[in-house]
Phi, psi and omega in degrees: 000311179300323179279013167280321180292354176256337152348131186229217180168152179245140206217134181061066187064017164127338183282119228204124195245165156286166201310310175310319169302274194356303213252348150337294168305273186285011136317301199290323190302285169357279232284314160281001155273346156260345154325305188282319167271317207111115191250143143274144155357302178280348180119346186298097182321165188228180195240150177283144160333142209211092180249136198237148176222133165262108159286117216204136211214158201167112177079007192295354181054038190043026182271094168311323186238153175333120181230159156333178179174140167274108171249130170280339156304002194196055178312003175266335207238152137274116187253167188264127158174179204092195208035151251270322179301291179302343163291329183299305159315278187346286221290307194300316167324300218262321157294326181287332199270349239257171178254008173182218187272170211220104152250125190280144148225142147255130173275016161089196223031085170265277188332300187260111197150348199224164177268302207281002165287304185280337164324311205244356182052035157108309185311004194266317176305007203247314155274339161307312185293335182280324169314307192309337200060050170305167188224326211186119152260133192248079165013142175245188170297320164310300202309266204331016198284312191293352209120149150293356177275295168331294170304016162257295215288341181264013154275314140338293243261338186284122211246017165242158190306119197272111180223145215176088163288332188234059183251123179238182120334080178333281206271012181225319172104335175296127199287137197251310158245178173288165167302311192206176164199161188246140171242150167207150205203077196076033149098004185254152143265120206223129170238142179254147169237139172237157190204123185261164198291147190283316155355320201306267191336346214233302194286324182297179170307151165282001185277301186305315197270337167015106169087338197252189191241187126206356196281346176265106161254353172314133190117303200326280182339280188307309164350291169315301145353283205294320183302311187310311176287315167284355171236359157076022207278166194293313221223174175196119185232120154298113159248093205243184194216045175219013184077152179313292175341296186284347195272283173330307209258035154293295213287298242257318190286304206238107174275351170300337180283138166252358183203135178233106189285126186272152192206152163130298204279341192086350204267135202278098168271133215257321206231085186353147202238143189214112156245135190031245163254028175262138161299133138225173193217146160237145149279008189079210190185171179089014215047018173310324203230155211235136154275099193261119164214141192228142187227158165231149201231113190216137228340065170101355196260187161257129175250350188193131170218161170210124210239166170176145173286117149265131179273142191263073172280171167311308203279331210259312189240162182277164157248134201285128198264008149299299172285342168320288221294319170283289170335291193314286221313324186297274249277348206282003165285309151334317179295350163230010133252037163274328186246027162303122164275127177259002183159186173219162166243160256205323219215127161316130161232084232271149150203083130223050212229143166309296248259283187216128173224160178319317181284344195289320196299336182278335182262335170290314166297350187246036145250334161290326191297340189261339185282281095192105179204152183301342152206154155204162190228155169232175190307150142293064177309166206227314194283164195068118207305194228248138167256172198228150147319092206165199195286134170231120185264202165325295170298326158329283194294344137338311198271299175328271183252080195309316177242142174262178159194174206279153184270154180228144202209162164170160167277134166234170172260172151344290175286347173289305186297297159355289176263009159277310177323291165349270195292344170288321201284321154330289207298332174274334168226059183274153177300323178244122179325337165285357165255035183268171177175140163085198187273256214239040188081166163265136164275133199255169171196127202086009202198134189258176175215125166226123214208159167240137187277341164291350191283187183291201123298138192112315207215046176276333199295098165265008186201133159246143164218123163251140179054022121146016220215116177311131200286155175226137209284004177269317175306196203218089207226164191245094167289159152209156185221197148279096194301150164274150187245151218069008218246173187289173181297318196282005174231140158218132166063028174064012137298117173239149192092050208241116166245178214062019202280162182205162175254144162277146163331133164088178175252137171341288220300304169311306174315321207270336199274346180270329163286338154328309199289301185277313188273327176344123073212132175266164167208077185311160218183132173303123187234005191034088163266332174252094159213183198229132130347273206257058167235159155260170182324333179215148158237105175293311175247125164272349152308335197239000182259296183315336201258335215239348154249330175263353210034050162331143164290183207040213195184125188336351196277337166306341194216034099000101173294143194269170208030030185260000000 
């Protein structure tokens, strides 16, 4: 024994320890080079294990500043979170807390949702958003709000990867950004591909879309294919503008994705949505919310991942006083017609509910009433955080209505309205996700709806009532909306064939602020002007209704309200 312990072995060129070092020493060695590599089973080296966290933004809506937010888990309280200062805090958190490389992206409608956005055609948002340290963007449906010339320069002005396979050129077929870029970050390497919702082009005004494409998506897939093989990337990520639904049967069409950050819908995904093995996550909107997804990479796979909404509260992060600072600056010209009170409200005022919400109903109503017609309908919107009961100002009705536009009245029968319900009602609960499209149905006002959202296409409608009195397709009845601007006279609210139309005196913004004026303090209320057989009284996610009448591919459990 003794003469085992003076045995010795030479370690580094010849400097030569006892046997009892030696092996110490070469333990210790082992033990970093698998740190850096890895063993397999058999004894093999490896490649080391690789963590990537992805930050994912979706939907801020220009929203600059802290605003109210709705958690339905907790359906009692309003909490303060978002803007753009406290995201910058988040993110900077989150990075710092992160185990490898950290890519931040946006999935769009940046640009549109606020009066100092639409004030400014977008320019106040170009330095608080360069401030966040974004790496990659994809345009949303919004961005053209200003026009295509605007939208080509605030996409120019923006200091992170503007990527979109499918925003073209009408008449030439040409790609307006790239398709996709490859980022590499701490040795991962990840291409991002981006993509908008294909509708743009179709739903939005044509004054806006002038000139662009958004509808070709053929190809994608072999795209994709083609990418892998020439550029060898760890990960291949959608970064899209097309809704949770349509996100899903992405992930489902092209298994080539390994993960697809979702964007359009709003929709808050609480629990990774998994077709096959692609991740997918929507993050919500207004910037309430933060997408946290941290993945590991263990010889070329995903071997382990993990998500979570971080909420960008009030009470958890400060505000960064650099981006404070920018946001003041835009807003100080502003400001004081930024704060005017045009009235209060009584009551929250909300639109995230699919079916019906307070704010639509309140805004539906000061446009019949300024029409004086028997019913109107406005867009089923998707944009603007929540107001709390108090004073509603300027900004607020901004907030409501990003844009104004001029009013319209005209008649239609009975059966034109039928089969315009009919085909809004398509677009919101089609069995296959490439035909969902614009938001949340039109919002009525003078007229009830009772429809099954599982029925056919075609033959959802079971009841209409106007002024409490059933409809009938031989009759006549007098609408009104909001013009799309370019779009023809004879179309409201995208009913085309409307006759007699004519534009009415005055504006959205003018209808609402005069209905203010006489009711104030209002106080809107759920009156189930909209309801469904086989839904409930409120729908939160439309993903999660579309997975639970069609089987949709993932599963409803992702956008599972927690503790429901």
């Amino acid at each position: 024994m003794t003469s085992l312990d003076r045995r010795s072995s030479t370690w580094g060129g010849g400097f030569v320890l006892p046997l009892k070092k030696t092996l110490l020493w070469a333990f210790a060695a082992a033990a970093m080079l698998s740190a850096l590599t890895g063993w397999r089973a058999d004894g093999q080296a490896v490649s080391a294990a690789k963590h990537v966290r992805f930050l994912h933004l979706a939907d801020m809506h220009a929203q600059l500043d802290t605003h109210w937010e709705y958690l339905p888990e907790d359906p009692q309280h309003l909490h303060r979170m978002g803007g753009f200062a406290r995201i910058k805090t988040a993110l900077d958190q989150e990075r710092a807390g992160a185990a490898g490389a950290v890519f931040t992206l946006d999935g769009g409608d940046t640009f549109q949702g606020s009066a100092v956005a639409a004030w400014t055609q977008g320019e106040a948002v170009v330095a608080p958003l360069n401030a966040l340290g974004i790496d990659a963007g994809t345009p949303g449906n919004w961005e053209p709000v200003y026009g295509p010339r605007i939208f080509r320069k605030l996409m120019s002005e923006v200091n992170y990867k503007v990527i979109c396979y499918n925003f073209q050129e009408r008449a030439t077929g040409k790609r307006i950004f790239a398709p996709a870029v490859i980022l590499e970050k701490s040795g991962v390497r990840v291409a991002f591909v981006g993509a908008t919702d294909p509708t743009t082009t179709v739903r939005q005004s044509p004054a806006q879309v002038a000139g662009l494409d958004s509808t070709r998506m053929g190809g994608l897939r072999e795209f994709v294919q083609d990418l892998k093989r020439r550029e060898h990337p760890d990960l291949v990520v959608l970064l899209d503008h097309t809704g949770l639904a349509p996100s899903v049967q992405l992930a489902q069409d092209i298994p080539e994705f390994d993960i697809v950050l979702s964007g359009h819908t709003h929709e808050r995904v609480y629990k990774p949505i998994r077709v096959g093995k692609t991740i997918v996550v929507e993050p919500g909107s207004m910037g309430s919310f933060i997408g946290e997804l941290d993945v590991t990479l263990d010889a070329g796979q995903i071997s382990d991942y993990r998500y979570k909404l971080v909420g960008v509260d009030e009470a958890r992060f400060a505000e960064n006083a650099v981006v404070k600072a920018l946001i003041a600056k835009a807003k100080q010209p502003l400001q004081a017609r930024l704060s005017k009170i045009l009235g209060a409200t009584k009551t929250t005022l909300m639109r995230y509910d699919v079916l019906e919400t307070t704010l639509d109903n309140l805004v539906d109503d000061a446009v019949r009433e300024a029409t004086h017609t028997d019913i109107a309908f406005t867009n089923g919107f998707r944009f603007s955080p929540p107001l709390a009961p108090g004073p509603i100002t300027e900004a607020d009705l901004w907030n409501f209505l990003p844009l104004d536009a001029r009013l319209k009245s005209g008649r239609i029968t009975g059966a034109q309205l039928r089969a315009y319900l009919e085909h809004e009602m398509e677009l919101v609960y089609a069995k296959d996700p490439r035909d969902l499209s614009g938001g949340w149905g039109s919002r009525p006002s003078g007229m009830t709806i009772l429809f099954t959202a599982g029925a056919p296409e075609g033959r959802r409608i079971k009841e209409v009532k106007i002024g409490g009195k059933p409809l009938r397709p031989e009759a006549t009845y007098t609408m009104g909306g909001c013009e799309q601007e370019g779009e023809a006279l004879d179309r409201i609210c995208r009913l085309s064939g409307v006759s007699d139309a004519r534009y009415v005196g005055g504006t959205a913004h003018e209808a609402f602020r005069a209905y203010l004026k006489r009711h104030s303090p209002v106080e809107p209320k759920r009156e189930g002007r909209v309801r469904a057989t086989d839904l409930p009284e409120t729908v939160w996610s439309q993903y999660g209704t579309l997975q639970t009448l069609w089987h949709l591919p993932g599963d409803a459990a992702g956008v599972a309200i927690p503790g429901n």
